[in-house]
N, C-alpha and C positions, 0 to 999 in steps of 0.2 A: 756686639755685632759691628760692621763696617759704618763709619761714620759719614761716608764721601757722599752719600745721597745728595743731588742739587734740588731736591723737592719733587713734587708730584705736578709741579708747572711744565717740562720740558717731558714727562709720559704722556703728558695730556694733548701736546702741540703734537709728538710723534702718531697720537692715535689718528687726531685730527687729520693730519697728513696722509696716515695708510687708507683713512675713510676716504679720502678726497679722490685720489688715487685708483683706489677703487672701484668708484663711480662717475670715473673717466671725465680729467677735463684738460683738454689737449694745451689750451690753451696759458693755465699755469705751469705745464710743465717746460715749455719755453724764456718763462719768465724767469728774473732775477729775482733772489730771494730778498725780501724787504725784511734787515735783522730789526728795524727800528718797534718792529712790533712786538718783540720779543723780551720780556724784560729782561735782563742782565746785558743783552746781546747793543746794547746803543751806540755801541764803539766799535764792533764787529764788522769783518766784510767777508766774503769770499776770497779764499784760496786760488791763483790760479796754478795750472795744470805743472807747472814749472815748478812752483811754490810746494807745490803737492812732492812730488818727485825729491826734492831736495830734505822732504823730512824722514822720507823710509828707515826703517832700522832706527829710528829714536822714538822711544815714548817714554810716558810718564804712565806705569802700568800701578793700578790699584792693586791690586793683585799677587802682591810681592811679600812672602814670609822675611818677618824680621826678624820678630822673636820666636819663642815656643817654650814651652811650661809643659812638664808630665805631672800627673798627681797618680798614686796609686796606694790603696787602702784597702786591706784586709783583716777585716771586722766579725768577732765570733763574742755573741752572746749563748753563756755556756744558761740550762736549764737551771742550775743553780742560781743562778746569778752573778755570773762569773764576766769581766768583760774585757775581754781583750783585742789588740790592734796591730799591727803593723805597716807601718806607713812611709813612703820618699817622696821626695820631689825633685824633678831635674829640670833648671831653668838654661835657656841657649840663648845667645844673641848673635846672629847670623844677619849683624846691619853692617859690619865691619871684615875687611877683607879677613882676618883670620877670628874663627867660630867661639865664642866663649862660654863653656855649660859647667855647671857647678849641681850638686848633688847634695842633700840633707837629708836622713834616713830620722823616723821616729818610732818609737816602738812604747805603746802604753794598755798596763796591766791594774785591772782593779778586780779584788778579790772578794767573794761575797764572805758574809761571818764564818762559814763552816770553810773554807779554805777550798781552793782548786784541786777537784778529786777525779777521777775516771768513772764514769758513768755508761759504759760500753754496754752493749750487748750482745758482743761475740759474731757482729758478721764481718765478714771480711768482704772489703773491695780490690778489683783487681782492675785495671787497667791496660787494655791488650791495641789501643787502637790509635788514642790523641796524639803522641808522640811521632807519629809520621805525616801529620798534618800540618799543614801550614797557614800566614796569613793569621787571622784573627779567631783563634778556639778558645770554645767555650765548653767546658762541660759540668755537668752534675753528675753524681751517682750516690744515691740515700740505701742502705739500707738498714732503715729506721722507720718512727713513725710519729707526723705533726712538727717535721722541720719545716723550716722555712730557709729557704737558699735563692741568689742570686746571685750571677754575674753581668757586670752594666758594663757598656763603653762608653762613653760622653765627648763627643766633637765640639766643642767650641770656638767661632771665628770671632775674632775682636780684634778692634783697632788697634794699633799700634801703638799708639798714644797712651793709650790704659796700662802699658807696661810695665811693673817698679821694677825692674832690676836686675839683675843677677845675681843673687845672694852668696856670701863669701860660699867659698868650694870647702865639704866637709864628706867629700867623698871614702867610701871604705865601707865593710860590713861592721855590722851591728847587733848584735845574737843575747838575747836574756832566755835563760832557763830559771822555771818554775814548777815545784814539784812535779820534774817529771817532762813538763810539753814545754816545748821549744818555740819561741817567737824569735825569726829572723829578716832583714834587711840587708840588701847586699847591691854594691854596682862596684862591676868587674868588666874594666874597658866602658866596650857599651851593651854591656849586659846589665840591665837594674831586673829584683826582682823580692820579694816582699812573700811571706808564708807565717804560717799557724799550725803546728801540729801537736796535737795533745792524743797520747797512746791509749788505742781505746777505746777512742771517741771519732779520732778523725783530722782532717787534716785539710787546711785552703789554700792555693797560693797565687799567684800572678808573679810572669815575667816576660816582659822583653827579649827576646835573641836576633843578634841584627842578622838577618837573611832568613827568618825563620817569622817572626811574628810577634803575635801578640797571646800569652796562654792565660788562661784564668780556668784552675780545676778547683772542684770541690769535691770530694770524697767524708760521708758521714757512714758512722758504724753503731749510731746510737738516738737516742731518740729527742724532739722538743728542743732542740737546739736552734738557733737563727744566726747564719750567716750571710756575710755577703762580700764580694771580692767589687773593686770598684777602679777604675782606670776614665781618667779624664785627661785629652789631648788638648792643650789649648794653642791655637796657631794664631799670632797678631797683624794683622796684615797691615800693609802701609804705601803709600805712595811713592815709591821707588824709581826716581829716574835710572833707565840703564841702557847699554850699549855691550850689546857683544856677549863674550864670557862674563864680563865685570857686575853684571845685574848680581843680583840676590837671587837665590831660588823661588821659586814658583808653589801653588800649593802642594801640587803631587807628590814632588821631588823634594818636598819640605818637612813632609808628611814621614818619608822613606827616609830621609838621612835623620829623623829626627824620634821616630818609634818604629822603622823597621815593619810598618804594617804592608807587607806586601803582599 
């Protein structure tokens, strides 16, 4: 989370104040503010109206996306025991006038003794509706029995400080086939998007489309399975002096060029 907190000393003098305020006293509100009471403030004075005036259009906004990190994992524990993944990550640094994101896709397969089989039970899913939706969809559709399925989004705000890096760029897709079901990894432009599909059984996946959103489907055809599709936004914010065009983006706009969740 945001580290800029000055303590719970300067919430406590504002409550102080609104209470004061409140219960009307004419007479402080003509008065000059005395900073010596205040701790940090010993050196402080008042702004005058002139002073004020000459700082518009300059701040030092908290508030200011620096970096940004996607994570996204799609996770299928098969009833055998079967456990497979697909997984990216795309890190951005937007502290510097031109954008710098790099991509690493992971894709891992662990086989139980009897080998990944199809264990279906012949219903079929059809999907007639998600694909004209936009923004952030989520859907399920089981037809089976004692799955367990999720799809999660996760926002996290964190300092900028806490950032490692932008790890070298290993941008491209990434695709392993195992008898039969297909795990893929892919970022195309700024299209990233991650999937599991085993025939038969069923199929997960998440992706990013810029102007379109955020998708996370699952479709099962069989039974005792546990999935789960998972996307976690991390936006670092920072202290950012700016002026004009030249600042850094802002949360909303940091959010959109950075995952497309419109």
């Amino acid at each position: 989370m945001m580290g800029h907190d000055r303590g719970p000393g300067l919430k406590y003098w504002a409550m102080l104040l609104a209470l004061s305020l409140a219960l009307g006293a004419p007479a402080a509100l003509a008065a000059t503010t005395d900073f010596d009471r205040f701790e940090g403030f010993s050196e402080a004075r008042q702004l005058s109206d002139s002073e004020l005036g000459q700082q518009r259009g300059r701040f030092a906004d908290k508030g200011r996306l620096m970096f940004f990190g996607v994570q996204m994992v799609s996770e299928w524990r098969t009833a055998a025991g079967d456990h497979l993944s697909a997984g990216a990550q795309m890190l951005g640094d937007l502290s510097r006038g031109q954008p710098t994101v790099s991509f690493q896709p992971t894709i891992t397969v662990v086989e139980s003794a009897a080998g990944l089989a199809s264990l279906g039970n012949g219903a079929t899913i059809v999907d007639r509706g998600t694909a004209n939706a936009s923004g952030v969809v989520q859907s399920i559709q089981a037809g089976g029995d004692f799955n367990v399925a999720a799809n999660d989004l996760v926002i996290d705000v964190m300092d900028a400080s806490s950032f490692g890096g932008v790890s070298p760029d290993t941008s491209g897709n990434l695709t392993r086939s195992i008898a039969g079901s297909t795990i893929a990894v892919s970022a195309v432009g700024n299209n990233m998007s991650v999937s599991v599909d085993i025939p038969g059984m069923g199929s997960i996946s998440q992706a990013i489309v810029p102007g379109g959103g955020l998708n996370q489907a699952i479709q099962l055809s069989s039974n005792l399975q546990q999935v789960r599709n998972l996307t976690r936004l991390q936006l670092y914010m920072g202290n950012q002096a700016g002026v004009g065009d030249r600042s850094v983006p802002g949360m909303l706009s940091g959010i959109k060029s950075a995952a497309a969740l419109r």
